[in-house]
C-alpha positions, 0 to 999 in steps of 0.5 A: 634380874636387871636389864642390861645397859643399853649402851656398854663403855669400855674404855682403853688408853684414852679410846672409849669403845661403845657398842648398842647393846639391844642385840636382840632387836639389832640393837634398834634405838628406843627411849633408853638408848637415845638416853644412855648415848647422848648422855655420853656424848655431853659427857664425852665433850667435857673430858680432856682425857678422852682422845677418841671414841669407837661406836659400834653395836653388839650382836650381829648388827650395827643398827637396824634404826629406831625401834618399831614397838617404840616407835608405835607408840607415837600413836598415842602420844599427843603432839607434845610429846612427840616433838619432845621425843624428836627433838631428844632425837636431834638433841643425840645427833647433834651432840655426836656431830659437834663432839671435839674428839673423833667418832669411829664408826665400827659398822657391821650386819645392817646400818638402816635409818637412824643407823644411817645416821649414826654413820653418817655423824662418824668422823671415820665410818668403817664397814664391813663388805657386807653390811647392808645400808638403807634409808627406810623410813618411807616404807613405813610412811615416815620420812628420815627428818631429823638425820636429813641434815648429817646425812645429805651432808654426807651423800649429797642431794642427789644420792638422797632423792633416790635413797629417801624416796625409794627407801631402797637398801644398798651395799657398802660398797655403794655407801663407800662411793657416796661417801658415808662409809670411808673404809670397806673391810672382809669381815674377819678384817673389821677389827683391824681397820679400826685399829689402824685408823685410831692408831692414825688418829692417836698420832695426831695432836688432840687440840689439832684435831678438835681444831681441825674439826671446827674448822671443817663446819667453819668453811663447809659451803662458804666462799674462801674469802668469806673465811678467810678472817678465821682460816688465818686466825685460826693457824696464827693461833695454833702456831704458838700452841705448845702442843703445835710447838711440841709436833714442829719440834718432835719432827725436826728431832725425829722422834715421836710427839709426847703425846704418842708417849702410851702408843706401843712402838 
């Protein structure tokens, strides 16, 4: 019999709904999927008909961080191939960081290590009231390196330096107040939300949203003036879109843009 695939892809009106699916081991990431994910995402970054994406995990957990049998075998590898295994690490975050479409995050059961960093490369991180979050990595001797720049991004170095060190695990309302997580829902809530939100994300131009993306990582941490070329370049341009011409005028006429043409009424 063969294995399952550890990253399921369900596609629907534009929207790609990916779930973990090691449910047995809270769907933990190992080798394969780091593989199957990235794989997806440099696939993803290319494909024009995809509007936005969902990531969640099967079972009863969102994830629980890497896999510790995985992860032990580390102790065998030589240096090489440690950093090689690092660096496909980076490589996943890095591609679901940069991706021009939206990342829905559908977070549930436990968002612990690398799954705190699958949340915090989210666009949109939506939990669950009572998932809960940790930075864990210091427990086990280890620190959470790789994910360091997506995460401190999110909370700040302040939450950070408690949360790294203490590898303490917190609530979703607590990972709300920092920032990692937008939305907090009951549980039977869950799928909702998330229906809300890529209902609000459908309704936006697709080139504005990747636009809108870039420029985010564009400004982050610059001075205005430091800017203030590319901002203004950058909506000079749009203005003349068809895409932008279509909204202005879809607006003025009091009807929905085309491209909310498959979005039920």
């Amino acid at each position: 019999m063969a294995a399952p695939p550890p990253l399921i892809v369900r596609r629907e009106h534009g929207v790609d709904y990916l779930a973990l699916n090691r449910p047995a081991v809270r769907n933990a990431l190992d080798a394969g999927v780091i593989e199957a994910l990235t794989l997806w995402a440099e696939s993803a970054a290319e494909d024009r008909e995809l509007r936005l994406a969902v990531l969640g995990g099967a079972g009863k957990s969102f994830c629980s961080g890497a896999d510790l049998t995985w992860m032990s075998h580390a102790v065998d590898y030589g240096y090489e191939r440690n950093l090689h295994e690092a660096w496909g690490l980076a490589r996943l975050f890095s591609r679901l960081d940069t991706l021009p479409i939206p990342l829905v995050g559908r977070l549930h059961g436990a968002a612990l290590a690398g799954g705190v960093g699958l949340a915090a490369v989210c666009d949109v991180a939506i939990a669950t009231e009572d998932t809960v979050f940790g930075l864990t990595e210091v427990k086990l001797g280890v620190v959470p390196s790789v994910i360091a720049p997506f995460v401190v991004a999110k909370i700040g170095a302040s939450a950070a330096r408690q949360l790294f060190l203490t590898g303490e695990r917190f609530s979703a309302r607590r990972a709300h107040e920092l920032g990692l997580v937008h939305v907090v829902t009951p549980p039977d809530g869950l799928d909702t939300a998330v229906d809300r939100v890529v209902a609000e994300l459908r309704s936006a131009g697709p080139r504005a949203i990747a636009a809108a993306k870039q420029l985010i990582a564009a400004v982050e941490g610059r001075a205005p003036a430091d800017v203030a070329k590319y901002t203004v370049q950058t909506i000079a341009d749009l203005w003349v879109t068809p895409e932008a011409q279509e909204g202005m005028r879809a607006f003025l006429d009091k009807r929905r843009p085309r491209w909310t043409e498959d979005i039920p009424e």
